[in-house]
VEXTISE-945188 format. One line per field, with one value per residue (C-alpha): residue number from 0; residue in three letters; x, y, z. Coordinates in Angstrom, 1 decimal. Layout:
i <- [NUM/...];
aa <- [ALA/...];
u <- [X/...];
v <- [Y/...];
w <- [Z/...];
This chain:
i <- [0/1/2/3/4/5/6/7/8/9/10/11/12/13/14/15/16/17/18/19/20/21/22/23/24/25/26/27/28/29/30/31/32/33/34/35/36/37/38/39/40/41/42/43/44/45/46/47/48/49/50/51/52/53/54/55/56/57/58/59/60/61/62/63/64/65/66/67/68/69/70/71/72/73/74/75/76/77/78/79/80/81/82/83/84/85/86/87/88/89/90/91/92/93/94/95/96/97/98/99/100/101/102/103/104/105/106/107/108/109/110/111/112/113/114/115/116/117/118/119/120/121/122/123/124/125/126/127/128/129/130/131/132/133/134/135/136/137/138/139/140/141/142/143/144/145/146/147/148/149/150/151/152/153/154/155/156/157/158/159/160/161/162/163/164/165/166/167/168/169/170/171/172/173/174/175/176/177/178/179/180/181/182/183/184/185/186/187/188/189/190/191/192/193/194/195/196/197/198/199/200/201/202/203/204/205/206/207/208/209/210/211/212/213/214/215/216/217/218/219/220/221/222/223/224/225/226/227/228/229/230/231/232/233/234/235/236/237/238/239/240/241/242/243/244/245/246/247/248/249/250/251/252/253/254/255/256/257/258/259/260/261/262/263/264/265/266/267/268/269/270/271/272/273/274/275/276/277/278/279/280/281/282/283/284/285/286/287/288/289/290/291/292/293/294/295/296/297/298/299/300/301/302/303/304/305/306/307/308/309/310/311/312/313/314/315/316/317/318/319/320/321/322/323/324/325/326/327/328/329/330/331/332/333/334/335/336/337/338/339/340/341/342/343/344/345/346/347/348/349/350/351/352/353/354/355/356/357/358/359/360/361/362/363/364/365/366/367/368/369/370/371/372/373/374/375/376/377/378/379/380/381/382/383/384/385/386/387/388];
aa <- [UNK/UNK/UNK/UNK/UNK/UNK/UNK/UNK/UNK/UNK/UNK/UNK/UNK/UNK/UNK/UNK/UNK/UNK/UNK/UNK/UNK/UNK/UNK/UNK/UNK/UNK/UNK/UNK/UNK/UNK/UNK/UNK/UNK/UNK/UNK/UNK/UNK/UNK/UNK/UNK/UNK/UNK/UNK/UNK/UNK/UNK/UNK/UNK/UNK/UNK/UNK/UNK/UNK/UNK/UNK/UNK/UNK/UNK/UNK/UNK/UNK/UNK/UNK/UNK/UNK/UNK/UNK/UNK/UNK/UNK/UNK/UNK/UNK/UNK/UNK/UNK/UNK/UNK/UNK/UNK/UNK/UNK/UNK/UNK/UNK/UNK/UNK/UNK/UNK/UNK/UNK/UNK/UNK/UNK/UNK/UNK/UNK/UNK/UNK/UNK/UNK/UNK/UNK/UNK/UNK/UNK/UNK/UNK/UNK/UNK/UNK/UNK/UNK/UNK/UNK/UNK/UNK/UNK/UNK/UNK/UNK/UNK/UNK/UNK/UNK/UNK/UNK/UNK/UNK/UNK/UNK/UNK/UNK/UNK/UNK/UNK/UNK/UNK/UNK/UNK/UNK/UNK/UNK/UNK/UNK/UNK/UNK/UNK/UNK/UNK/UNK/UNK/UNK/UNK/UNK/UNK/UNK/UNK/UNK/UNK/UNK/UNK/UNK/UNK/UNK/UNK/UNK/UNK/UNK/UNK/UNK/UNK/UNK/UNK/UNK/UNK/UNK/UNK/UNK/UNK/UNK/UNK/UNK/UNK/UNK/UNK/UNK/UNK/UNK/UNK/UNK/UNK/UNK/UNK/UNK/UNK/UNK/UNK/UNK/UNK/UNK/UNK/UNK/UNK/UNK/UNK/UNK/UNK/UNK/UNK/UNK/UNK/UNK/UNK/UNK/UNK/UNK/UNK/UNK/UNK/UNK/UNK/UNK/UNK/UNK/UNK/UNK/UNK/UNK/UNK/UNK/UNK/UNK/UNK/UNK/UNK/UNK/UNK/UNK/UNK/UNK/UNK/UNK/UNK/UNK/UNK/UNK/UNK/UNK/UNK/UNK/UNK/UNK/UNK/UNK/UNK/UNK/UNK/UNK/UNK/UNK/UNK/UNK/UNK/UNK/UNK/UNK/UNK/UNK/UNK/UNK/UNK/UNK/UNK/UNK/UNK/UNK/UNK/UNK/UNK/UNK/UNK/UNK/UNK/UNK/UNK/UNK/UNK/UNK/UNK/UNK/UNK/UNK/UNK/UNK/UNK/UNK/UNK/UNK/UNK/UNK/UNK/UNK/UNK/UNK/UNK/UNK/UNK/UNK/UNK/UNK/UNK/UNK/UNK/UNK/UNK/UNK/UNK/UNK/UNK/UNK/UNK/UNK/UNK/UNK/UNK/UNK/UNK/UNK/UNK/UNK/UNK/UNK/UNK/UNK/UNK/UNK/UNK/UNK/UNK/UNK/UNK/UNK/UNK/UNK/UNK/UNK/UNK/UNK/UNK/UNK/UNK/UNK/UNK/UNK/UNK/UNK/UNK/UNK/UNK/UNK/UNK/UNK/UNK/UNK/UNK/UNK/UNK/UNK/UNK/UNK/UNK/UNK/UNK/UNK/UNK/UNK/UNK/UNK/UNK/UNK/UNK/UNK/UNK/UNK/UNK/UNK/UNK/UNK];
u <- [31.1/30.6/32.7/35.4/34.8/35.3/38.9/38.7/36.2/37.9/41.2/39.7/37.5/39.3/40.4/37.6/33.7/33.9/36.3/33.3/30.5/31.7/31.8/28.9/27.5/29.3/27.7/24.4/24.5/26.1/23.5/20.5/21.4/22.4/18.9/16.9/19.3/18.4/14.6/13.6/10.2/9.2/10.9/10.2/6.5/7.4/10.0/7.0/4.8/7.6/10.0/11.4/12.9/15.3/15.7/17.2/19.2/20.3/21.9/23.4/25.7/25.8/27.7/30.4/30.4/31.8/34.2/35.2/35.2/33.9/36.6/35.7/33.6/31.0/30.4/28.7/26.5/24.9/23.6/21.8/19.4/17.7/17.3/16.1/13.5/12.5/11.9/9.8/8.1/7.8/9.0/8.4/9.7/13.2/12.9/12.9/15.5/18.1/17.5/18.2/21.2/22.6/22.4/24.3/27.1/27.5/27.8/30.3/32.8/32.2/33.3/36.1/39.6/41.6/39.2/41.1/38.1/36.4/33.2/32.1/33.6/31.5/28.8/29.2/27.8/24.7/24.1/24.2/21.4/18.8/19.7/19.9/16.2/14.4/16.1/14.3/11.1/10.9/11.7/8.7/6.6/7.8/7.2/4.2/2.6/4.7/2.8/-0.1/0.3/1.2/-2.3/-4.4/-2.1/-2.9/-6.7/-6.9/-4.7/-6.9/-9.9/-8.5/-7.2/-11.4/-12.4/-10.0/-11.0/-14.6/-14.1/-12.1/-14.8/-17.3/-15.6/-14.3/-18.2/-19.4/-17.0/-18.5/-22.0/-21.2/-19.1/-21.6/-25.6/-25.7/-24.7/-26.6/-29.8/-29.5/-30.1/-32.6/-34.4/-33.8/-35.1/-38.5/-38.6/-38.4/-40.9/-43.6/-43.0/-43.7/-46.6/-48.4/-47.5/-51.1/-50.2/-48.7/-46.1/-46.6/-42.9/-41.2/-43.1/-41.7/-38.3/-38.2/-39.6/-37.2/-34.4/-35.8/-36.0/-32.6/-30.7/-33.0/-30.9/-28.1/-28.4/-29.5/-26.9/-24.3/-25.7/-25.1/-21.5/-20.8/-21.8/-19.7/-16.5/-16.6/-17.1/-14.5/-11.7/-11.8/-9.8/-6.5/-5.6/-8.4/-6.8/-8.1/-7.1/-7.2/-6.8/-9.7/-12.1/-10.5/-11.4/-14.9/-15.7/-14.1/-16.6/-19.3/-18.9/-19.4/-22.6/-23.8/-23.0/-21.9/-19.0/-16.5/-13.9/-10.6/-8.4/-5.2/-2.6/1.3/4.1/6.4/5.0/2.1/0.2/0.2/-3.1/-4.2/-5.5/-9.7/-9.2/-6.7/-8.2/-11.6/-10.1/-8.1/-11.0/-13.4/-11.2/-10.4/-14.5/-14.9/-12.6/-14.6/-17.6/-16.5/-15.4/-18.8/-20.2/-18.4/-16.5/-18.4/-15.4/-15.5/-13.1/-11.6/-8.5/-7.8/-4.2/-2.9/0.5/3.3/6.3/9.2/7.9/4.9/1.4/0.3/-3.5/-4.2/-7.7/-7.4/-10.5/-10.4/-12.8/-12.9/-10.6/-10.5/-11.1/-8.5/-7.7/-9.7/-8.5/-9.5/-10.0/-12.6/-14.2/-14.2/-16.4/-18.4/-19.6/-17.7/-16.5/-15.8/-11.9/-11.5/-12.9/-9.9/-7.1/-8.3/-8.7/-5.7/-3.6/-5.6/-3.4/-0.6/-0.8/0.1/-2.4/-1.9/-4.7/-4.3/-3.3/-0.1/1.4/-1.6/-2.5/-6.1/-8.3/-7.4/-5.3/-5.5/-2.6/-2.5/1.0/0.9/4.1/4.1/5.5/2.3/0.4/2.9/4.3/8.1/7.2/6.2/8.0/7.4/8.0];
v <- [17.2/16.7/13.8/16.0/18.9/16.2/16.5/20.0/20.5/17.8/20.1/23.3/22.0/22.5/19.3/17.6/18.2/20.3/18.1/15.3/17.3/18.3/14.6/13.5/16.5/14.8/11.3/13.0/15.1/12.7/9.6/11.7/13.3/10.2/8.4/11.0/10.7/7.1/6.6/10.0/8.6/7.6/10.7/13.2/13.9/13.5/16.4/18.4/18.3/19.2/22.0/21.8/18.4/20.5/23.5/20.8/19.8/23.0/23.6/20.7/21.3/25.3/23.4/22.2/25.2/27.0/24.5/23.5/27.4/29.1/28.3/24.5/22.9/22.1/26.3/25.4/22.2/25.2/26.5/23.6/23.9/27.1/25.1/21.9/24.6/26.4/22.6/21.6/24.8/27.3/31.2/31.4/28.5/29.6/33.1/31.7/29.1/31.6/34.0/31.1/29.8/33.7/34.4/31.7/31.9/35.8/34.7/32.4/35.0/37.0/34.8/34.2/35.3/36.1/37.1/36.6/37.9/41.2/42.2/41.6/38.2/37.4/38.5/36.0/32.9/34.3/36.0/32.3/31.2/33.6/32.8/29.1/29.6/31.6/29.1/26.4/27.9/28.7/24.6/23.9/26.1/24.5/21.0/21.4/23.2/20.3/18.2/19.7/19.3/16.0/14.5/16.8/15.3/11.8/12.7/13.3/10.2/8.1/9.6/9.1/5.8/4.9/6.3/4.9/1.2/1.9/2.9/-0.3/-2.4/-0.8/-1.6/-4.6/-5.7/-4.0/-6.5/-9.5/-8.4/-8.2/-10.9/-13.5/-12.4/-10.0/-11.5/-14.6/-12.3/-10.9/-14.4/-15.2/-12.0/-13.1/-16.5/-15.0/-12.6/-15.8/-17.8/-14.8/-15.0/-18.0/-18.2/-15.3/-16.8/-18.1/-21.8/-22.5/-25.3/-27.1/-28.9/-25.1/-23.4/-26.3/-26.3/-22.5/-22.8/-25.1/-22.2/-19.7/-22.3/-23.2/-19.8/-18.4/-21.7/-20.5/-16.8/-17.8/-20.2/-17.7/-15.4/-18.2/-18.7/-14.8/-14.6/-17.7/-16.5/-13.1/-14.8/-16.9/-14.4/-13.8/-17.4/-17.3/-20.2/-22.3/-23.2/-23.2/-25.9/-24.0/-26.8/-28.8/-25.7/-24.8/-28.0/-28.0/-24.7/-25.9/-29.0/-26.5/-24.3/-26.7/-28.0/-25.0/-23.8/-26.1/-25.6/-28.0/-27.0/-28.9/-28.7/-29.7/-29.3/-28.0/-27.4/-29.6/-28.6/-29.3/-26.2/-24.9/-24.2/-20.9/-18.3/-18.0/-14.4/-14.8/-18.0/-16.8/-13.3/-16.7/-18.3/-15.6/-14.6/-17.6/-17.8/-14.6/-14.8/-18.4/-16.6/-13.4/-16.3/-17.8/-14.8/-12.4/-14.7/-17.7/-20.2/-23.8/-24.8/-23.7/-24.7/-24.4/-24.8/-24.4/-24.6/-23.8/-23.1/-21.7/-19.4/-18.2/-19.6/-20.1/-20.3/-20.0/-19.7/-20.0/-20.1/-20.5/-17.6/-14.7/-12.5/-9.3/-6.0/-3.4/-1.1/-2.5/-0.3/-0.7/3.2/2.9/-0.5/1.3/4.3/2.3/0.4/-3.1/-4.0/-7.5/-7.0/-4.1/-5.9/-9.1/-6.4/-5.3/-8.5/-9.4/-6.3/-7.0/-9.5/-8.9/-11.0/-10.3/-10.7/-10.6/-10.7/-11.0/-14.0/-15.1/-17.6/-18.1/-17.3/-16.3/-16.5/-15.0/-15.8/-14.8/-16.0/-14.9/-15.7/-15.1/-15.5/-18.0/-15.7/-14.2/-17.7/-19.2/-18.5/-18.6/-21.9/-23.6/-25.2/-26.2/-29.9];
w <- [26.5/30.2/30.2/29.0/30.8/34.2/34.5/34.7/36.9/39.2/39.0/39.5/43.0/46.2/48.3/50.5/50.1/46.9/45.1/46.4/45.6/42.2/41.7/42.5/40.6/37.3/38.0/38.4/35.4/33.1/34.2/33.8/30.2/29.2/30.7/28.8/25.5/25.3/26.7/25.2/24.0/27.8/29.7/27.6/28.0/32.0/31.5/29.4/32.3/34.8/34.1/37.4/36.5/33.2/36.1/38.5/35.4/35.1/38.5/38.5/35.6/37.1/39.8/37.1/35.3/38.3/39.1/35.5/34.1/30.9/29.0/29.0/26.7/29.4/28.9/25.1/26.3/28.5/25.3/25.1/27.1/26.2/22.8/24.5/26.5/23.5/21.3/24.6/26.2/23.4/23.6/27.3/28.6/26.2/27.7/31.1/30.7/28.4/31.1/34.0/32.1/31.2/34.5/35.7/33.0/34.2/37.8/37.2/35.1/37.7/40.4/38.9/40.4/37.8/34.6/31.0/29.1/28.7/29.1/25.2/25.5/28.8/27.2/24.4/25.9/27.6/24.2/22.2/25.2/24.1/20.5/21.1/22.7/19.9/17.5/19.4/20.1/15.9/15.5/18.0/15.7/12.3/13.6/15.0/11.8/9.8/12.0/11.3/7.6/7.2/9.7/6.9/4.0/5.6/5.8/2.2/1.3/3.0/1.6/-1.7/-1.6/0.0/-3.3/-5.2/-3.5/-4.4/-7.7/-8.4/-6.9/-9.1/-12.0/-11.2/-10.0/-13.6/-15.4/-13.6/-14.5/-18.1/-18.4/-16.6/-15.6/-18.1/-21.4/-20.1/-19.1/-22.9/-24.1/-21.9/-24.0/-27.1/-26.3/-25.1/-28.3/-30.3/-28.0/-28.0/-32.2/-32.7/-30.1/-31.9/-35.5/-37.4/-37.6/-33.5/-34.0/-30.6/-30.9/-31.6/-28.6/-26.3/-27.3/-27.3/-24.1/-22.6/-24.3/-21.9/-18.8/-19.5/-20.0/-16.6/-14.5/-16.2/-14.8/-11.3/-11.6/-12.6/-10.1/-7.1/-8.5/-8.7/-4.8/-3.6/-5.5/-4.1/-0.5/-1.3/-2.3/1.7/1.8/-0.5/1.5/-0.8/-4.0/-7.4/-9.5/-12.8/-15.2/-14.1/-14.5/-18.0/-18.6/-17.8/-18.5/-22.3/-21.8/-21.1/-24.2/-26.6/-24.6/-24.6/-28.3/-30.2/-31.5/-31.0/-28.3/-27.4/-24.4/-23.8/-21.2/-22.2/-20.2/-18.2/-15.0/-13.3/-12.1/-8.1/-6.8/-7.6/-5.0/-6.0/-6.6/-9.0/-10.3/-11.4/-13.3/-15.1/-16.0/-17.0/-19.2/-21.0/-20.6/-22.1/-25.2/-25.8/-26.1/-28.3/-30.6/-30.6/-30.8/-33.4/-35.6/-36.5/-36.0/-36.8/-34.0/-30.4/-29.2/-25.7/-24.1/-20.6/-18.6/-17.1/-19.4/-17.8/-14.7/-16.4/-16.7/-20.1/-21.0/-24.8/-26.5/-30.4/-32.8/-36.3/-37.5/-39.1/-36.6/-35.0/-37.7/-38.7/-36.6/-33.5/-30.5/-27.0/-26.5/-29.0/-28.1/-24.9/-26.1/-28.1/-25.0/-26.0/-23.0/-23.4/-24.6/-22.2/-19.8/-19.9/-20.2/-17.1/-15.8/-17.0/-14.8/-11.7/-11.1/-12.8/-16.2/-19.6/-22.4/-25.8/-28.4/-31.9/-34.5/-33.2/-34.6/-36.9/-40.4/-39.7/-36.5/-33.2/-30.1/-26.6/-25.1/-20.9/-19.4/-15.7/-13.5/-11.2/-8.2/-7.8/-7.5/-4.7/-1.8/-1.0/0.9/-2.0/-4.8/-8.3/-8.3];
């Protein structure tokens, strides 16, 4: 608007110093509203501690606005800067600045030779000032309590999202418990119910005590043991740039099953792929809970066989634990597993979504038995980097 209000104001200015001064009054006002247009973040808090520096501002383009006229449209970018006043200084720095800017908008009908307007018309502009000022001391007032609103909004989203965090690492450490120390703890029990049986039976059978002994000695290394491994993988999820190779620990933790139970327990690998590394996060929720569907199997349905298969088919990781017994009952629902305080299914399900798998459990394929069958998509194992060979 000042640019086009120039010709004007060049026009209007009589030959010599005015038409000079007028000039330099347009390169002034033009450079510095354009200066605080574009580095608004950096001048603006300087213009909120001096208001001289928008009062200077102000004459300057008074200066046009006598030369140009009222009739130009450098008379409405006057409005402006009651509004700019109000936005920046509140209701009294918009009284004083309406007032400043009315007053000079009045002077300048008034010095004018031949006046085309009448007094309601003159009156029009000064009037739009002291609107143009209210409106932006109510916009001050609405930010600043919107302002206001969203810092407490954040407050309580971060306060949430902190409970939300510690929530999840409750239950996420409560799976780990169960699925490892505390199933292994439970047999460590069991072992020393048997042990103080048969030490308190009337005939003591010396071979029986020792090997129920050795039981107990051997599931306590196994806890400790499970304990030392819980520790280092939590450390170790601190690293994703340490990758898991998941087949090799399927495959030993396969091996280690039927040590420990036996019942026989096959792996094999599928696919056409060989498998990335796998961040240690995402690799051990793989792994317990191919662990843990091994053990319900031991467990709960007396099979006579495990098959374990692992892969990539496609873009999805496949691991697949089939056993051969007597299957899952009717009507088994995770809500009620859940309330019944069986946590070993609920538990891989929410494995399972931590990192973003899909796990199916049921027969499958299969005429009796039960399947777990985890497919995992690759995307969320690699990085855009890497490629599948």
């Amino acid at each position: 608007m000042i640019a086009l209000a120039t010709p004007s104001a060049l026009l209007n200015a009589a030959p010599g110093w005015s038409t000079r001064l007028v000039g330099m009054a347009v390169v002034v006002t033009f450079m510095a509203s354009y200066v605080l247009f574009r580095d608004w973040e950096r001048f603006g808090p300087l213009l909120l501690r001096h208001p001289t520096l928008l009062a200077a501002d102000t004459l300057f383009g008074a200066l046009l606005l006598i030369s140009a006229g009222p009739d130009t449209t450098l008379a409405y970018v006057s409005v402006c800067t009651p509004l700019l006043a109000g936005l920046i200084y509140g209701w009294r720095g918009a009284a004083v600045f309406a007032s400043l800017q009315g007053l000079i908008l009045l002077l300048v009908y008034a010095a004018l030779d031949n006046p085309r307007t009448d007094p309601a018309e003159s009156l029009l502009l000064p009037g739009l000032c002291v609107i143009a000022g209210a409106v932006g001391s109510s916009l001050r007032n609405l930010m600043l309590r919107l302002g206001t609103a969203t810092q407490a909004l954040t407050t309580v989203q971060a306060r949430l999202a902190v409970t939300e965090a510690v929530s999840a690492e409750r239950a996420r450490l409560a799976r780990e418990m169960h699925d490892s120390v505390a199933k292994t703890l439970h047999g460590v029990a069991l072992a020393a119910d048997g042990l103080a049986g048969t030490a308190g039976a009337p005939r003591l059978d010396p071979a029986l005590v020792k090997q129920q002994a050795e039981l107990v000695a051997r599931s306590a290394r196994r806890a400790a043991a499970e304990s030392r491994e819980l520790l280092t993988d939590l450390r170790r999820e601190s690293d994703p740039g340490q990758g898991t190779d998941v087949l090799v620990e399927l495959a030993a933790r396969t091996r280690d099953f039927t040590t420990r139970t036996g019942v026989p327990a096959t792996y094999r690998p599928t696919g056409e792929h060989t498998v990335p590394p796998v961040p240690p996060a995402v690799a051990r929720q793989l792994l317990t809970i191919a662990s843990e569907a091994m053990e319900n199997a031991h467990r709960h349905a007396r099979p006579t066989k495990v098959d374990v298969h692992a892969g990539v088919h496609g873009d999805l990781l496949r691991i697949s634990v089939y056993d051969d017994g007597t299957g899952l009952p009717p009507g088994t629902d995770l809500e009620q597993l859940r309330r019944a305080g069986h946590f070993g299914l609920v538990g891989m399900v929410e494995r399972a979504a931590s990192v973003g798998a899909r796990i199916r459990i049921g027969r499958g394929a299969h005429t009796q038995g039960t399947e777990v069958r985890l497919e995992l998509p690759l995307a969320a194992v690699t990085t855009p980097t890497e490629a599948t060979p």
